[in-house]
VOMAR-514055 format. One record per atom (N, C-alpha, C): x negated, y, z negated; residue in three letters. Coordinates in steps of 0.02 Angstrom, whole numbers, plus 50000, padded with zeros to 5 digits. Each point is the difference from the previous one (the first is absolute). Example, Ala and Ser with C-alpha at 12.3 -4.5 7.8 and 13.67 -1.06 7.14 Angstrom:
BEGIN
493404971649610ALA 500455005950000ALA 499555006050000ALA 500185005350036SER 499585005949997SER 500395005549963SER 
% end
This chain:
BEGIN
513095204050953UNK 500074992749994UNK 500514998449945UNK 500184995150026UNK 500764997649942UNK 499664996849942UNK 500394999949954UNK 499834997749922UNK 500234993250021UNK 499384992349995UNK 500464995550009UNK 500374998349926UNK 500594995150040UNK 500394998349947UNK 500134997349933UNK 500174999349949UNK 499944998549956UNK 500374991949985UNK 499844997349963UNK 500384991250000UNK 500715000649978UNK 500355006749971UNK 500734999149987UNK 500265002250053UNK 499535003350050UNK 500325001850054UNK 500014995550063UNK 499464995049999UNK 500304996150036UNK 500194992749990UNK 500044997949929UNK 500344994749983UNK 500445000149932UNK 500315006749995UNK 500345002349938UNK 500555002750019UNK 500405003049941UNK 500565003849996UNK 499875005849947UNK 500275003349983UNK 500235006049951UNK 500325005349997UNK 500395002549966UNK 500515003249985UNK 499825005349930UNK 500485006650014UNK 500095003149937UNK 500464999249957UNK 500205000549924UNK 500404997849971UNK 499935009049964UNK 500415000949963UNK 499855006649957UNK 499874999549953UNK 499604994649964UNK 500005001349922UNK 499204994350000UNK 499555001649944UNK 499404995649992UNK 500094993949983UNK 499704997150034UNK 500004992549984UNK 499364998249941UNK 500394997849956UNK 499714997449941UNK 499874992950002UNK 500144996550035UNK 499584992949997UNK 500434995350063UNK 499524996250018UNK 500194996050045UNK 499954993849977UNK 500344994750013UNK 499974993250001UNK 500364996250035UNK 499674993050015UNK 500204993550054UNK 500434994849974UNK 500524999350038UNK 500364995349963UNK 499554992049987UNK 499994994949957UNK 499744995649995UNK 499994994950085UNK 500315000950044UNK 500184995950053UNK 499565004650064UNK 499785006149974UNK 499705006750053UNK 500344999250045UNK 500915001950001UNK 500365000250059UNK 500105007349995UNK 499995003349943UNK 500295006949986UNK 499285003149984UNK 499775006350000UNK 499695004649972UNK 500705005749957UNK 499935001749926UNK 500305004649964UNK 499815005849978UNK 500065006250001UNK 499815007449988UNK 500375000949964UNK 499875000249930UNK 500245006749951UNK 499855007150006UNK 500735003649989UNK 499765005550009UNK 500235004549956UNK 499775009250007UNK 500035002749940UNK 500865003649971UNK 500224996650069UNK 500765001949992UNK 500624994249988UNK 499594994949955UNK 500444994449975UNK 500114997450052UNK 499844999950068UNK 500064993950047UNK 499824994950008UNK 499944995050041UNK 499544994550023UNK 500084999150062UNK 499375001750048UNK 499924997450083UNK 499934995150010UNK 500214996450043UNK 499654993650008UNK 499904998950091UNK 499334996850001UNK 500014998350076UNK 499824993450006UNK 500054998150071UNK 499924991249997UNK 499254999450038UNK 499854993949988UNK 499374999150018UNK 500164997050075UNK 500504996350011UNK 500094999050088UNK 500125005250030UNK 499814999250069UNK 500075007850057UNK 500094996550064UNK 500654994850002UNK 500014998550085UNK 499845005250061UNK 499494996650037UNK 499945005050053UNK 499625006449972UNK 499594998549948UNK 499495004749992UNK 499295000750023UNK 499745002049962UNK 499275000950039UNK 499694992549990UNK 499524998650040UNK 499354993550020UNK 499325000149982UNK 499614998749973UNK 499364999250005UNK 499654992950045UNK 499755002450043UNK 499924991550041UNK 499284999750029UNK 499704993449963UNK 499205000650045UNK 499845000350055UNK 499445003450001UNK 499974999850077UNK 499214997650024UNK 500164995250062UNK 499624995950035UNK 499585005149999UNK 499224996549979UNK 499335003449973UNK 499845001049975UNK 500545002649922UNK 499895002149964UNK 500345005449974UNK 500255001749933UNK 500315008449973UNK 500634997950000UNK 500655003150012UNK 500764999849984UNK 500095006650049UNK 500634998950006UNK 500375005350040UNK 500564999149984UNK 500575006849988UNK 500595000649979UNK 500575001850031UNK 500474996449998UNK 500644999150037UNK 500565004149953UNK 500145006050045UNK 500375002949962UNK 500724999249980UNK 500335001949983UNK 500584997349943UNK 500505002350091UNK 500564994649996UNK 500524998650033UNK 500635003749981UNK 500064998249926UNK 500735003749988UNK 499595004649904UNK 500525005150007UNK 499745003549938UNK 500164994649916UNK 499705002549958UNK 500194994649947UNK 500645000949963UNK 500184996449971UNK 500745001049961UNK 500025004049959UNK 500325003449979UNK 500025007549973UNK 499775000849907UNK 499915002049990UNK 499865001149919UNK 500714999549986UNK 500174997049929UNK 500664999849963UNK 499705002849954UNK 500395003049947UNK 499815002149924UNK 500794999849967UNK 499874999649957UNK 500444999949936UNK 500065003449932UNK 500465001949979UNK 500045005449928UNK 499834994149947UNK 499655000949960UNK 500114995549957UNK 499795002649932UNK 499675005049997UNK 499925004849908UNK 500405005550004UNK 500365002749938UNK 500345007150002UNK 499365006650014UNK 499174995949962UNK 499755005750032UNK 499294998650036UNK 499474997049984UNK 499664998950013UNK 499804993249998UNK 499634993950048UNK 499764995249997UNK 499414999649979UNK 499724995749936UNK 499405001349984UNK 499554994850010UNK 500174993850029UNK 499984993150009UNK 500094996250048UNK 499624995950012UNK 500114993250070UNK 499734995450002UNK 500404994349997UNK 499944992850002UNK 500164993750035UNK 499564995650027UNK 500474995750036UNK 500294995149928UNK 500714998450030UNK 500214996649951UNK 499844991650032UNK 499794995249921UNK 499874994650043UNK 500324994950011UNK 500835002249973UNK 500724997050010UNK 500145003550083UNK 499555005050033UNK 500405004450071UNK 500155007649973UNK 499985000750066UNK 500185009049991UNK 499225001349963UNK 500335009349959UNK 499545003949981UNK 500294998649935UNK 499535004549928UNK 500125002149937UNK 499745008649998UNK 500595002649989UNK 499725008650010UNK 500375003949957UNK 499325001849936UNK 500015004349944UNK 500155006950003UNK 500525003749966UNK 499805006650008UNK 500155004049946UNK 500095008649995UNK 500125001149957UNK 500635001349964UNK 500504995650012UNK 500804999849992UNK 499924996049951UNK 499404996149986UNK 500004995049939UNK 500364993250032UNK 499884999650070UNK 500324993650025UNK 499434996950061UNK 500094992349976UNK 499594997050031UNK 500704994150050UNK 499865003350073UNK 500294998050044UNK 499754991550048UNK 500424996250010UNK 499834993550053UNK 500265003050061UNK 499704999650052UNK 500245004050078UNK 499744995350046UNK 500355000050034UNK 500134997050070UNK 499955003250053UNK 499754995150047UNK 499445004750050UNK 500725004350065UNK 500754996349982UNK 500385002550025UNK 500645005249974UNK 499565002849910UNK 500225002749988UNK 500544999449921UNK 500204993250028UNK 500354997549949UNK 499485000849906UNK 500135002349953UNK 500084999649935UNK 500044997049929UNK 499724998749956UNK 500194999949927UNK 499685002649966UNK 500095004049933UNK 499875002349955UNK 499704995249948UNK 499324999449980UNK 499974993149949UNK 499825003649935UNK 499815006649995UNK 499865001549927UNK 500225008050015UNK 500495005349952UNK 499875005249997UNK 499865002949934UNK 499615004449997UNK 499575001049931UNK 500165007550014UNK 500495003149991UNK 500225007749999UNK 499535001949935UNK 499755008050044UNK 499525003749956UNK 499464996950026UNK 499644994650024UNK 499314998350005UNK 499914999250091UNK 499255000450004UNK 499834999550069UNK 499774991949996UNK 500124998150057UNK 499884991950029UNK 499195001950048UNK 499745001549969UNK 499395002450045UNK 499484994950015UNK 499634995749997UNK 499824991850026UNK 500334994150003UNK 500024997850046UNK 500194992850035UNK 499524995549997UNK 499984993049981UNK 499434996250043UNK 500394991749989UNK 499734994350044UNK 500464996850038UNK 499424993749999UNK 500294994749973UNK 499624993650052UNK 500274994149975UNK 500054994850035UNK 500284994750019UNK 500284996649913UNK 499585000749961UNK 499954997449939UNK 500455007249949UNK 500235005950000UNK 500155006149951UNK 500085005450042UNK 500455002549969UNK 500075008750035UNK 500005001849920UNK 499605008150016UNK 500015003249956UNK 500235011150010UNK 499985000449956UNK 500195007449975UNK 499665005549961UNK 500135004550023UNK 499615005149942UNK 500575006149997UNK 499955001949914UNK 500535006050007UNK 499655001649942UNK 499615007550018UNK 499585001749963UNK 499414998149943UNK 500114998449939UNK 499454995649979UNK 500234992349987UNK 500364998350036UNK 500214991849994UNK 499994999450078UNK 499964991149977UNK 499914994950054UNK 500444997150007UNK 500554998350045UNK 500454993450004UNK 499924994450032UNK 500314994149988UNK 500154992750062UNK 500575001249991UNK 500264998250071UNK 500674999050021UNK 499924991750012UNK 500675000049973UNK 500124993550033UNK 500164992949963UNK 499864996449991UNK 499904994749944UNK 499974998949949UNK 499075005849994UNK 499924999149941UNK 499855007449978UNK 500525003849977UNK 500165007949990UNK 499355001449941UNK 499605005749996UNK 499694999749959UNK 499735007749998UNK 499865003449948UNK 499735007950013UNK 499415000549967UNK 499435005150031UNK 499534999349973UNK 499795007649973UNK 499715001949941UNK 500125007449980UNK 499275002450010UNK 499865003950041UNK 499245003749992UNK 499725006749980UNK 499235000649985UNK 500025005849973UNK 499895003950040UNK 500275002250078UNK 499905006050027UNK 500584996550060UNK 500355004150045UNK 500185000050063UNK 499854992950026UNK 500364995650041UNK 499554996050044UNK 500145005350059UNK 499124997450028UNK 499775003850075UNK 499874997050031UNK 500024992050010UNK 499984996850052UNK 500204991749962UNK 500164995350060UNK 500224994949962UNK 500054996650073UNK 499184993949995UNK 499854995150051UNK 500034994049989UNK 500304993650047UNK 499944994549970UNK 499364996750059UNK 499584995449958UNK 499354996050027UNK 500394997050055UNK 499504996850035UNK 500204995850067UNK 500384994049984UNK 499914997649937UNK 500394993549993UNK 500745001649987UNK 500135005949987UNK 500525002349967UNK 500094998249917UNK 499394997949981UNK 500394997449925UNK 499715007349948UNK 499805002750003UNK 499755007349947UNK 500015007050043UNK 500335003549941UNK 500365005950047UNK 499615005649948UNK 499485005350030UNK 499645001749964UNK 500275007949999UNK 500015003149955UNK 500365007049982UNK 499445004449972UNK 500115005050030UNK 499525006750004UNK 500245005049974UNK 499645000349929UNK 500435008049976UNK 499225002749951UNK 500195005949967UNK 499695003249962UNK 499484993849936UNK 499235001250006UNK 499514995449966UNK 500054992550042UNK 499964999050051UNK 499984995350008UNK 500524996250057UNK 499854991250006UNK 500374997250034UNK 500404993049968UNK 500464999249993UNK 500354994349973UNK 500284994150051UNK 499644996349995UNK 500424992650025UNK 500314996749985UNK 500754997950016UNK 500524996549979UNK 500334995350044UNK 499604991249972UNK 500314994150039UNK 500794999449994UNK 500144997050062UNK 500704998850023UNK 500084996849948UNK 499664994649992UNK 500444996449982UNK 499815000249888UNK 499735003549962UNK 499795000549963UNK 500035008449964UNK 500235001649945UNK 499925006649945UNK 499394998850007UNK 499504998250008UNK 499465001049960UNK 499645003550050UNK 499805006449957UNK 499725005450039UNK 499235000750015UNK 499775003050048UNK 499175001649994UNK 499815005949995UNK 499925005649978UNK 499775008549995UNK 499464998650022UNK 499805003750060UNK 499315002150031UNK 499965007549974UNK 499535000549951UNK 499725008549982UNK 499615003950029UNK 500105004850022UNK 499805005050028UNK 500065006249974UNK 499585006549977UNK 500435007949983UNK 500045000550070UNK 500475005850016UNK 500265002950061UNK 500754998349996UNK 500085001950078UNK 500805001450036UNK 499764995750072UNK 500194992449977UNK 500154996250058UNK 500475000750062UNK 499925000050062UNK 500635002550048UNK 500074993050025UNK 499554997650044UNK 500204995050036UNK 499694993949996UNK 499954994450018UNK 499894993449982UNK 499864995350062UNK 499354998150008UNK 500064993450039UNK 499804992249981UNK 499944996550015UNK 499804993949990UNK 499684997450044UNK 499654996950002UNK 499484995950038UNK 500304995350029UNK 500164997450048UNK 500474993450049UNK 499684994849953UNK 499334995949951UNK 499954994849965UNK 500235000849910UNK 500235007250008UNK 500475002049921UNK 499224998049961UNK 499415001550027UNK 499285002149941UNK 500005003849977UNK 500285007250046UNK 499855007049997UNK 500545005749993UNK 500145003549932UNK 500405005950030UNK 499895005949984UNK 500075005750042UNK 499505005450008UNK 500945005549985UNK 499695006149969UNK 500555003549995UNK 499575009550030UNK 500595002150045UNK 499835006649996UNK 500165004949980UNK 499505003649957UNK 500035004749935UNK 500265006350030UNK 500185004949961UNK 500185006050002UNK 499285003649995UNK 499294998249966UNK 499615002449967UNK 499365000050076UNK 500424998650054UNK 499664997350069UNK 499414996949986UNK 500054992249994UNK 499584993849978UNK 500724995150006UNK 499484996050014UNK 500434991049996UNK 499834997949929UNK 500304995549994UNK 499754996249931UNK 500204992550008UNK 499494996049996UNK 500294992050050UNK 499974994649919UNK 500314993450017UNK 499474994049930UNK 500034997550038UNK 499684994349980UNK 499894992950003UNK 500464997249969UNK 500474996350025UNK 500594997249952UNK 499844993449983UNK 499504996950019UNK 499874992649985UNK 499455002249906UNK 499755005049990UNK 499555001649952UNK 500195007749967UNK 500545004350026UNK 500015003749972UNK 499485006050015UNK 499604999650057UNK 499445004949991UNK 500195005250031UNK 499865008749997UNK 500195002650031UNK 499445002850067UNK 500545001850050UNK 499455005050044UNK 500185007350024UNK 499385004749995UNK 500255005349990UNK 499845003050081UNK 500515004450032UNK 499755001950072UNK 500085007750000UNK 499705002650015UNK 499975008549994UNK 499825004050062UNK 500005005549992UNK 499615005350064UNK 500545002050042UNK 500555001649981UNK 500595001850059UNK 500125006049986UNK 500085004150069UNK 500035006550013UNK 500895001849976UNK 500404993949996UNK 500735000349989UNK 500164996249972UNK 500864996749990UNK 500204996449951UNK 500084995550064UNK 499634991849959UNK 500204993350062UNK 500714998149984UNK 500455003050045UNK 500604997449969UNK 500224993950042UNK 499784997750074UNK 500204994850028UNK 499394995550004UNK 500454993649958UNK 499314994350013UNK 500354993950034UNK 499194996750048UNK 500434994550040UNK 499244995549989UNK 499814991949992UNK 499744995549994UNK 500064997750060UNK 499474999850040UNK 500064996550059UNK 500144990649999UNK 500254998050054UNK 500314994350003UNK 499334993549960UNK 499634999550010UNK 499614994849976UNK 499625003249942UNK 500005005849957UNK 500025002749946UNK 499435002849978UNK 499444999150068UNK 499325002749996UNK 500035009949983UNK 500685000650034UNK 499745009649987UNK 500625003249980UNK 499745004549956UNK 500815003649977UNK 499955006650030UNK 500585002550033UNK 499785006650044UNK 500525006149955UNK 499845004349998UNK 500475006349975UNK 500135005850032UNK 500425004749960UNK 500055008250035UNK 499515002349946UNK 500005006050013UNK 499535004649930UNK 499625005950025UNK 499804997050067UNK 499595004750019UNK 500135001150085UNK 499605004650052UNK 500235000550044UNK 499664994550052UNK 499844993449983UNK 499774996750041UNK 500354993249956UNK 500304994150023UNK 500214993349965UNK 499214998249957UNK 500234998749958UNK 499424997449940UNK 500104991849972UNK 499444997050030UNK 499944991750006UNK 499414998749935UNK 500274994849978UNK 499514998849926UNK 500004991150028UNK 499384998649989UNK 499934991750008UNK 500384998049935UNK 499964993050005UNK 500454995849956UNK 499784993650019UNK 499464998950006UNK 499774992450006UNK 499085001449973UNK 499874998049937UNK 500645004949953UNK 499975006249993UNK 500485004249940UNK 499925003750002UNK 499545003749933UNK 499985004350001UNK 499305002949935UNK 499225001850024UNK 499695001249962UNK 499305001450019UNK 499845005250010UNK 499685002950058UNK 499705008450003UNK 500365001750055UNK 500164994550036UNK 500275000550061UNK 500375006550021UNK 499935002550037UNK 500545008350034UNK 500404996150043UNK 500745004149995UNK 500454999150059UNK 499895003050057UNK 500174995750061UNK 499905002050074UNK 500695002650011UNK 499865004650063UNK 500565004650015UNK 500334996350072UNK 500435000550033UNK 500214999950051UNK 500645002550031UNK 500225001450076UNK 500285008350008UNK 499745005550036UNK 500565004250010UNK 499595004850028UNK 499715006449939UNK 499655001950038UNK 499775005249929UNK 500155007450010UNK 500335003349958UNK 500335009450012UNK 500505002749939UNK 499965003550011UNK 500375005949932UNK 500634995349997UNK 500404995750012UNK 500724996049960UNK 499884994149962UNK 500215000949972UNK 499984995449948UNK 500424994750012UNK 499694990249993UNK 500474994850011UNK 500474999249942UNK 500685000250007UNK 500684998549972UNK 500094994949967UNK 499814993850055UNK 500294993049994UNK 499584996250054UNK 500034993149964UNK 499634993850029UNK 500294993950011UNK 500104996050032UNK 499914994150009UNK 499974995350051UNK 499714996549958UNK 499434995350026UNK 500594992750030UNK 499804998850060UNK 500354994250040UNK 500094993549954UNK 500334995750017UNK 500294993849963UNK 499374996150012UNK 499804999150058UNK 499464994350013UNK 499235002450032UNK 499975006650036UNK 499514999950030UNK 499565006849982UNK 499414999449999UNK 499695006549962UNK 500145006850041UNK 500555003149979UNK 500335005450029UNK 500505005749973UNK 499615004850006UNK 500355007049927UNK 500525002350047UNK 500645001149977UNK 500605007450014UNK 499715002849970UNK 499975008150010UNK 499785006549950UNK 500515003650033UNK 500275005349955UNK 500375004750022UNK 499555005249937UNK 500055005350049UNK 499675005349990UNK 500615008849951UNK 499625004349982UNK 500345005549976UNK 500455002950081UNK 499435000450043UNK 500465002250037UNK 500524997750046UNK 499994995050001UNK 500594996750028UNK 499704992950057UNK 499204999349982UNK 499814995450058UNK 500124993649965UNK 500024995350031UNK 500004994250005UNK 499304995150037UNK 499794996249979UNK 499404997050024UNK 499684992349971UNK 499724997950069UNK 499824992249967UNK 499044998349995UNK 499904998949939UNK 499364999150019UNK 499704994349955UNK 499334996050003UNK 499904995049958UNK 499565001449944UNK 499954998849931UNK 499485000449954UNK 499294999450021UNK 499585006750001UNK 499315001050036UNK 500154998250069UNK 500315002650024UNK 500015001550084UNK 500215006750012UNK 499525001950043UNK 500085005650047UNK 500745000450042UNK 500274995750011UNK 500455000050075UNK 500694999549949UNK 500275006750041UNK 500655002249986UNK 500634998850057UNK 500664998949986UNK 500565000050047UNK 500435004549967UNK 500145006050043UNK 500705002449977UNK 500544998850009UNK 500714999349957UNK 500374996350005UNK 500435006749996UNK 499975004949984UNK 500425007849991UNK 499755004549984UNK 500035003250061UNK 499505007549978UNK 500235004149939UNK 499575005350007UNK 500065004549902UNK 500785003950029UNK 500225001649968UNK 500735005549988UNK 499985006149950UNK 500535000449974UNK 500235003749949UNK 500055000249933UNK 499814992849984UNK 500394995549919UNK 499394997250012UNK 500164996549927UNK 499234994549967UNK 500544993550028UNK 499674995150005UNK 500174993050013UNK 500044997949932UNK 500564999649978UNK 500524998049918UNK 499814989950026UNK 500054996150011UNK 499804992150012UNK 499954998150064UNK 499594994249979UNK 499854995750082UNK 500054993849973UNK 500104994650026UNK 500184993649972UNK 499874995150064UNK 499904995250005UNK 500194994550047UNK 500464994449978UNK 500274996850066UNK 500314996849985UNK 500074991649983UNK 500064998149944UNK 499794991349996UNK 499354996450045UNK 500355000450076UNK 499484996550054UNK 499345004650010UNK 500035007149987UNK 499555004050028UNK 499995002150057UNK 500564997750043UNK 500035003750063UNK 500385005749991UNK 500015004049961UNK 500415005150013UNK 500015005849923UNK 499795006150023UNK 500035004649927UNK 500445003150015UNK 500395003949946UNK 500435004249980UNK 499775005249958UNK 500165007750022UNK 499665006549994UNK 500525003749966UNK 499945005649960UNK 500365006249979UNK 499535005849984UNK 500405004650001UNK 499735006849959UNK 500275003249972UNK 499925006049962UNK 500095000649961UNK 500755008550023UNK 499964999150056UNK 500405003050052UNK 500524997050037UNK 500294993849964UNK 500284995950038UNK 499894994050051UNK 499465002850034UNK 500044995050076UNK 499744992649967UNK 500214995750052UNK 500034995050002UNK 499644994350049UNK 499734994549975UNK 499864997650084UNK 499754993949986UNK 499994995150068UNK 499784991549985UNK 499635001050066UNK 499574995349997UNK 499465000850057UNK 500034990049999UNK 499894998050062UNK 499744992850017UNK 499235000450008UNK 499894994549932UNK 499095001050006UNK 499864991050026UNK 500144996750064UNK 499774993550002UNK 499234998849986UNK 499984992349995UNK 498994999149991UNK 499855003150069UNK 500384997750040UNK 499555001350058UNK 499695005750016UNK 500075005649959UNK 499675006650000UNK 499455001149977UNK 499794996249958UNK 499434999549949UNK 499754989450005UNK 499215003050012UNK 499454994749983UNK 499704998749928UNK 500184996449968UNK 499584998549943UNK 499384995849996UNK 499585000249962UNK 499434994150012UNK 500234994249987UNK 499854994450023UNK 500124993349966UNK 500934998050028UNK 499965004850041UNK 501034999850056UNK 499454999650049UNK 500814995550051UNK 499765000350063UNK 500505000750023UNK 
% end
């Protein structure tokens, strides 16, 4: 009996590239999906596919799929670091912002076209982050703004991650003891303390909550309205990908070999995290969680790809396991559509319409 198909296979694309893709990101307009990769490039694919594949209901009930007419428009890529890309951003002037280790932080265009806006010879451009209100920088233990209002910020370890809240106005930086918040529009700083080696950073979609993942495999969350902290523990690995689901009830992670969901309405107490996923010897990579509807990307160590909801049983595969760990998964602005890599190159966009998925309280 045949293996049925998988969802990139019948409403996707993908390709090999030769070098790991280190981060993906959507242009602000989600016309482009962007792949950094480990050979100073940038892929880019488009989110239109005339004459591609269909998802279409069908009288009674369920969907049925209309397969793609003409193939999709080809992957472009572009040189854009002397050696490695360490960074990706939508810029929210257009185009991308893509850091690397040439000590240059690049503006790119989805057709290729160029400028150079900072080169910092001798240093790596290794975080990007982007929103309507600041772009910012990291080159080793400092922080930059571009733009307006130029400003550097000096820290006491590496920054290892650097997120801005949903409003865009506080751009919160992750390095050694802790987490630092720094308003757009204001010096005046906030130090969140922590001992450890902070990696990554999320925020809560109502900016109550921000949770960081440790090196010491534990979360460490506050309360930013009071300052209180919360402490989350028990991981078989380091949670290095965190995603806050859309209405901000659950924060889901990697860490271990099953997605790991912590309530958040609220959060604290005795409470244990629920798992959801499939369960087996690989370990989840990367997460995230849809723009609007309660619905996980996971990409797995071995190369799977998969959709499932916080405490639900019911799984969709979207790319079977391979060769490589799945390096990001992302969606795009609307949520119809994720963008995949590994850590082997390949590449891929899949069309995820609603009409594939029932939510409660949708009709």
């Amino acid at each position: 009996m045949n293996a049925p198909l998988s969802l990139i296979e019948l409403l996707g694309a993908r390709s090999l590239t030769d070098a790991a893709v280190v981060a993906i990101a959507w242009d602000f307009a989600g016309s482009h999906a962007g792949f950094a990769l480990g050979d100073g490039t940038v892929a880019f694919t488009a989110a239109a596919w005339p004459g591609g594949p269909v998802v279409r209901p069908r009288q009674g009930g369920g969907v049925e799929f209309v397969p793609a007419r003409e193939p999709p428009a080809p992957v472009t890529r572009f040189s854009v670091h002397d050696g490695t890309c360490l960074a990706l951003a939508a810029d929210p002037e257009g185009g991308f912002l893509s850091g690397g280790d040439d000590g240059r932080l690049v503006h790119l265009n989805v057709d290729g076209t160029s400028e150079v806006l900072i080169d910092s010879a001798g240093e790596w451009i290794d975080l990007v982050a982007t929103t309507c209100a600041g772009r910012a920088y990291a080159t080793g233990r400092r922080v930059h703004w571009l733009g307006t209002r130029p400003a550097s910020l000096p820290l006491p370890g590496s920054a290892t991650a650097l997120v801005f809240n949903a409003t865009g106005d506080q751009l919160a930086i992750a390095h050694r003891g802790g987490v630092t918040l720094w308003p757009v529009d204001s010096h005046v700083l906030r130090p969140l303390a922590w001992p450890g080696y902070h990696r990554s950073v999320a925020w809560s979609p109502d900016g109550r909550y921000l949770v960081s993942g440790m090196e010491e495999n534990a979360l460490h969350g506050w309360r930013l309205p009071d300052g209180g902290d919360i402490e989350m523990g028990g991981y078989s690995g380091q949670p290095r990908s965190l995603s806050f689901s859309a209405d901000g009830r659950v924060l889901v992670t990697s860490g271990g070999p099953r997605v790991i969901c912590w309530r958040f309405d609220p959060p604290g107490g005795d409470d244990q995290p629920g798992e959801c996923g499939i369960a087996g010897k690989t370990p989840v990579t990367c997460v995230a969680c849809h723009p609007a509807h309660p619905l996980i990307a996971v990409g797995y160590h071995n190369g799977a790809v998969l959709l499932c909801q916080p405490g639900g049983s019911d799984i969709l595969f979207v790319k079977p396991s391979g060769d490589s760990p799945v390096s990001a998964v992302t969606w795009s602005p609307d949520g119809c559509r994720l963008a995949m890599g590994t850590q082997a190159g390949e590449i891929g966009l899949v069309l995820l319409p609603e009409a594939l998925f029932h939510f409660e309280g949708t009709h």
